[in-house]
C-alpha positions in Angstrom: -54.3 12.3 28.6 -57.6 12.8 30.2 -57.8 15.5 32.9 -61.1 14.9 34.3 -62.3 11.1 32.8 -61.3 8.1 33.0 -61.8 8.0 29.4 -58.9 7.8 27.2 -59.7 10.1 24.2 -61.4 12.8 26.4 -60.1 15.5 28.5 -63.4 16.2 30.5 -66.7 14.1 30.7 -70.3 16.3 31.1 -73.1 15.0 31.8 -75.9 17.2 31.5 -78.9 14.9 32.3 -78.6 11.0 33.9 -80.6 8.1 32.3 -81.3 6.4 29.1 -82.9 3.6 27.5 -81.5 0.4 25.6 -81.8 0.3 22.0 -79.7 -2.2 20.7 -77.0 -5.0 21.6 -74.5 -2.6 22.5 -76.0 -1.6 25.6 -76.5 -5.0 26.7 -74.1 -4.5 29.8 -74.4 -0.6 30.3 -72.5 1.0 32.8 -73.9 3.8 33.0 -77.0 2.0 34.3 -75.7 -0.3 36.6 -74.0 2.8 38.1 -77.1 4.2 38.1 -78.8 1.8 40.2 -75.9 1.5 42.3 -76.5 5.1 43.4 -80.3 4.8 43.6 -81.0 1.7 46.3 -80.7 -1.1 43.8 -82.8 -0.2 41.1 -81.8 2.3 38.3 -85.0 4.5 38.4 -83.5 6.7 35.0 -83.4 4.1 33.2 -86.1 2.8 30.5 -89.3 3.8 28.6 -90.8 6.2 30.8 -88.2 6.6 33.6 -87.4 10.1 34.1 -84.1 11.4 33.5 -82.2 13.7 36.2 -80.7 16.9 35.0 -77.4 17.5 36.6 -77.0 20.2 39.3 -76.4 23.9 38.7 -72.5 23.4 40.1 -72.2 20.8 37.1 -73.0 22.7 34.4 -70.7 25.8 35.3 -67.8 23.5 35.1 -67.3 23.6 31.3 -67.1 27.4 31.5 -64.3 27.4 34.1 -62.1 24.5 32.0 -63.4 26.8 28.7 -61.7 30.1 30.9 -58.4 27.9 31.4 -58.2 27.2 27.3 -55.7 29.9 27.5 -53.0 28.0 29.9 -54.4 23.9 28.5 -53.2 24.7 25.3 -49.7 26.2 26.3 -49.5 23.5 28.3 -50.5 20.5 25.3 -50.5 22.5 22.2 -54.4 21.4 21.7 -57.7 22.4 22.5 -59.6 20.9 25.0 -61.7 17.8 24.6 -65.4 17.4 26.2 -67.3 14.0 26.2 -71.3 14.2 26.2 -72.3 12.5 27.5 -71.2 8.9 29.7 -74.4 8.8 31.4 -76.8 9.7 28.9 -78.0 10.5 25.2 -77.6 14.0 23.8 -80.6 12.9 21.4 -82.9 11.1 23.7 -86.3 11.8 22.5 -87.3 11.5 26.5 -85.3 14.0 27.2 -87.0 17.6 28.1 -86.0 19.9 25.2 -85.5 22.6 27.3 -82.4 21.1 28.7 -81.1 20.0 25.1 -81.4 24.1 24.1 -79.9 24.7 27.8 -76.8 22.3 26.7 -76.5 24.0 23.2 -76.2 27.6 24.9 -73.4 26.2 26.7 -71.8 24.5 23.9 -72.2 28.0 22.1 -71.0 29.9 25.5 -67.7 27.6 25.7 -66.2 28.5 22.0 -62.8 27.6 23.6 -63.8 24.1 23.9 -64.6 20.9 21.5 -67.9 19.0 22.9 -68.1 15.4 21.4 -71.3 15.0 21.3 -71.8 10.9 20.7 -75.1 9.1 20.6 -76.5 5.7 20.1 -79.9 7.7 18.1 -77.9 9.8 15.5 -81.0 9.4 13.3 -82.8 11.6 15.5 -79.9 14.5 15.7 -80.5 16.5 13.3 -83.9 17.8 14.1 -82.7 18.1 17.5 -80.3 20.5 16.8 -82.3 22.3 14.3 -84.7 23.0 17.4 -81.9 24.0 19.6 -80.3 26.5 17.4 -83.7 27.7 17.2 -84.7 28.0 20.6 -81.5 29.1 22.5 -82.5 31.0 25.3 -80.0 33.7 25.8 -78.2 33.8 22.3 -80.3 36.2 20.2 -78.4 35.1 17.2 -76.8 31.8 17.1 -74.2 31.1 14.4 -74.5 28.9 11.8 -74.1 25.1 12.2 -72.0 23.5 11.8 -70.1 24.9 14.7 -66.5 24.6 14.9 -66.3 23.3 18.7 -68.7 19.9 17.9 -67.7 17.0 16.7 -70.5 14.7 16.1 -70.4 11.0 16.9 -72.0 7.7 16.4 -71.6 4.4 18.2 -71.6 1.6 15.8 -71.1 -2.0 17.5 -71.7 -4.4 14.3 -72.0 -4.4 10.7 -75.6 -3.5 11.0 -75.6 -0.4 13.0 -72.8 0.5 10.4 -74.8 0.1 7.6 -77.8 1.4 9.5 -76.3 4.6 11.2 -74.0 6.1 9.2 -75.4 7.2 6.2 -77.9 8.9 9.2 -74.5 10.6 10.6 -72.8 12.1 7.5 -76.4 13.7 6.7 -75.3 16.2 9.4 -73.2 18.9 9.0 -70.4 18.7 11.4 -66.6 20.0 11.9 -65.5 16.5 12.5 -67.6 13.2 12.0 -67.0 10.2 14.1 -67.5 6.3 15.0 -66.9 4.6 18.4 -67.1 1.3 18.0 -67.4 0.2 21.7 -67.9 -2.9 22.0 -67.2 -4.2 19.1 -69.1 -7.3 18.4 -68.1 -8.2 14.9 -66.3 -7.5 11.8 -67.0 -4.0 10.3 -66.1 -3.2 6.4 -66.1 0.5 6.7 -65.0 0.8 2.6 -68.1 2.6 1.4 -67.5 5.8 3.8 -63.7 6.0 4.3 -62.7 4.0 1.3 -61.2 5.7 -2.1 -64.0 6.8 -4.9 -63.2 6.7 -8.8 -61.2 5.0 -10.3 -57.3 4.9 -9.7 -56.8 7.7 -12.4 -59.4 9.9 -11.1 -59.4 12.4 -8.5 -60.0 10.7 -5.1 -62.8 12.1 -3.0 -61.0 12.2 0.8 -62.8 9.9 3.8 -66.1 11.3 4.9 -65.1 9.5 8.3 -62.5 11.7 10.1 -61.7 9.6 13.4 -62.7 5.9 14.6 -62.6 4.8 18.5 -62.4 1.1 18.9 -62.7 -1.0 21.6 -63.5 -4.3 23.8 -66.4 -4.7 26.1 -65.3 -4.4 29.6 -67.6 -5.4 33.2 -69.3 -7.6 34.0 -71.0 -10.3 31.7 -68.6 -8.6 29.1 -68.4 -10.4 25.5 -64.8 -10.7 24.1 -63.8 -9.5 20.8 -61.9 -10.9 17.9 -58.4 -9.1 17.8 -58.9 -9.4 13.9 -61.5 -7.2 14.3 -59.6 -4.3 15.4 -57.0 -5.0 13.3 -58.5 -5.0 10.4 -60.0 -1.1 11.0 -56.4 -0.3 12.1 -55.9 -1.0 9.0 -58.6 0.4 7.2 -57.8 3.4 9.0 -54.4 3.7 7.6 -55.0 2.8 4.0 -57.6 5.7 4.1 -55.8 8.5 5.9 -58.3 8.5 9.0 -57.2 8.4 12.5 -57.6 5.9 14.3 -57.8 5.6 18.4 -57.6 2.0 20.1 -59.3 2.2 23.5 -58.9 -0.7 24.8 -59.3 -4.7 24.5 -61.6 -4.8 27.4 -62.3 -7.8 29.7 -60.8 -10.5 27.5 -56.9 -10.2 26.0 -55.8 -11.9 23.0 -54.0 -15.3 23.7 -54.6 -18.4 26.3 -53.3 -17.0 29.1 -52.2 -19.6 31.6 -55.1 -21.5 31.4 -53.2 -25.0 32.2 -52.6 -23.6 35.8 -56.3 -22.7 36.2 -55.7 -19.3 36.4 -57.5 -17.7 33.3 -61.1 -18.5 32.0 -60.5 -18.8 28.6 -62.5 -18.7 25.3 -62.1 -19.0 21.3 -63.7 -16.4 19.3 -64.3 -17.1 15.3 -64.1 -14.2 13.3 -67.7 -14.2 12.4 -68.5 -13.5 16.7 -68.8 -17.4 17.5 -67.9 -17.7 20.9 -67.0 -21.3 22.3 -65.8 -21.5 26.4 -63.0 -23.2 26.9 -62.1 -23.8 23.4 -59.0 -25.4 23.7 -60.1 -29.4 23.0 -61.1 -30.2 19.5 -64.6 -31.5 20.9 -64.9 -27.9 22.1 -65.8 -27.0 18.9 -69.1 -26.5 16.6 -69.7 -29.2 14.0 -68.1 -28.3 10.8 -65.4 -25.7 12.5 -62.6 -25.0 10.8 -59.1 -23.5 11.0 -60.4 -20.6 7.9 -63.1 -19.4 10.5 -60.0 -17.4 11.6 -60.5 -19.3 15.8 -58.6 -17.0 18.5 -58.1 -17.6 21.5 -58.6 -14.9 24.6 -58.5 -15.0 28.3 -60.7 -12.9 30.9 -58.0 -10.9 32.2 -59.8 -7.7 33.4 -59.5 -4.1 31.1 -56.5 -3.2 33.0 -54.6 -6.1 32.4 -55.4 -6.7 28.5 -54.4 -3.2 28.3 -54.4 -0.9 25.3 -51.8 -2.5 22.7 -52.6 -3.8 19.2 -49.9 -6.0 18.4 -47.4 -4.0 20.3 -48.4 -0.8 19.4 -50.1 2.2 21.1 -53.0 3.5 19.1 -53.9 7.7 19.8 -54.5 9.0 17.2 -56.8 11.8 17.2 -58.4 14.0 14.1 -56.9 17.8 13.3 -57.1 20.4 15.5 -60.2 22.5 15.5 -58.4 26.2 13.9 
């Protein structure tokens, strides 16, 4: 699926600047950090308040207008537009980010019409000024057209109920083509009713989803925190009652079931469906006082993301909003 990422729901990953900086428990373990550091002698100097981010280099940011030239032949080839991811290594709407390069980035995203950018942040309550200023200070487009544009889809990460309840209200204040969660990692149970589920009453007209695509997935690396299999399956199935696609990504580190833990072979843990995490897990005297079979225990073993793989229950997960027209 994914011509240039290793990302399953993307085609191509852009990165227009490196660095970040944690705000909340999803970023816990980031990647994009630790790679970060890995590539700078240990220490990941873009990272945190007051690091400086690195723009990308010139050759970088010429490669979406070569995949945007190809559109022609991509689609023949998939019947689909091409997919963009930005960014893996960053925030679109960092506030420490140099606006300059945010106006840069919407001049491309306005230069590759060919393309659909997925622009996903951790800080969508700061994206809408954002964009106001870089529709309003594009150098080189003397009349930008409207937003929304037709090539963005806007994303949030949501990891828990909280940031659910937080961050999307903040997200469907923006105009956007499409409007979408990934939920990665997902650290506990999210009720998504009050965005995707039915309004009115049963004999009245029904207002569609205001959600149109959810990404869920597992926490992979290390130091990785498992996650409830009821918890994807219960957006699955969200998902489906409410018409909205729905994309499993992945379980991550930790796969549903013991493994063969009596060989030695697996570490193993038991999740409750509230996040309650217990090593081991498999003696009664494992347990917390007062734990019971309605907690809704699983248990997982720390297979690695490749082994745990990407089915739910059997089943392959891609789904993927409409087509851009």
């Amino acid at each position: 699926m994914s011509e240039n990422s290793k990302i399953e729901w993307t085609d191509h990953t852009f990165n227009p600047w490196e660095g970040c900086q944690k705000v909340g428990p999803g970023c816990d373990h980031c990647y994009a950090e630790t790679r970060n550091a890995r590539f700078s002698g240990g220490t990941a100097v873009n990272w945190g308040p007051g690091a400086p981010r690195r723009r990308t280099s010139p050759a970088n940011w010429r490669k979406p207008l070569a995949w945007n030239r190809t559109a022609g032949m991509f689609y023949a080839q998939h019947g689909r537009r091409q997919r963009v991811f930005c960014s893996s290594l960053a925030d679109v709407f960092d506030n420490a980010v140099d606006p300059a390069w945010r106006r840069d980035l919407f001049t491309l995203i306005a230069s590759t019409p060919n393309l659909d950018w997925l622009l996903l942040t951790k800080r969508i309550g700061t994206a809408s000024d954002m964009i106001v200023d870089g529709l309003l200070q594009q150098p080189g487009l003397s009349a930008p057209p409207p937003w929304p544009w037709p090539n963005v889809w806007l994303g949030a990460t949501i990891v828990n109920q909280a940031e659910a309840d937080r961050d999307i209200p903040k997200l469907l204040e923006v105009p956007a083509r499409v409007r979408f969660l990934s939920m990665e990692p997902l650290l506990g149970p999210v009720d998504l009713y009050d965005w995707i589920g039915p309004w009115g009453e049963p004999h009245e007209l029904q207002a569609p989803a205001m959600l149109d695509w959810v990404i869920v997935g597992g926490e992979s690396g290390p130091g990785a925190r498992p996650m409830h299999p009821d918890w994807a399956r219960s957006l699955r199935d969200q998902c489906a009652a409410a018409g909205v696609a729905f994309n499993f990504k992945q379980h991550g580190e930790w796969a549903p079931g013991s493994g063969d833990f009596g060989a030695g072979r697996f570490e193993t843990a038991a999740i409750a469906r509230d996040g309650r995490i217990v090593p081991g897990g498999h003696r009664v005297e494992d347990y917390p006082t007062g734990a019971a079979s309605g907690d809704g225990w699983s248990m997982v073993h720390r297979a690695g993301k490749r082994a745990a793989g990407r089915l739910l229950d059997g089943h392959t997960h891609d789904e993927f909003p409409g087509a851009t027209a």
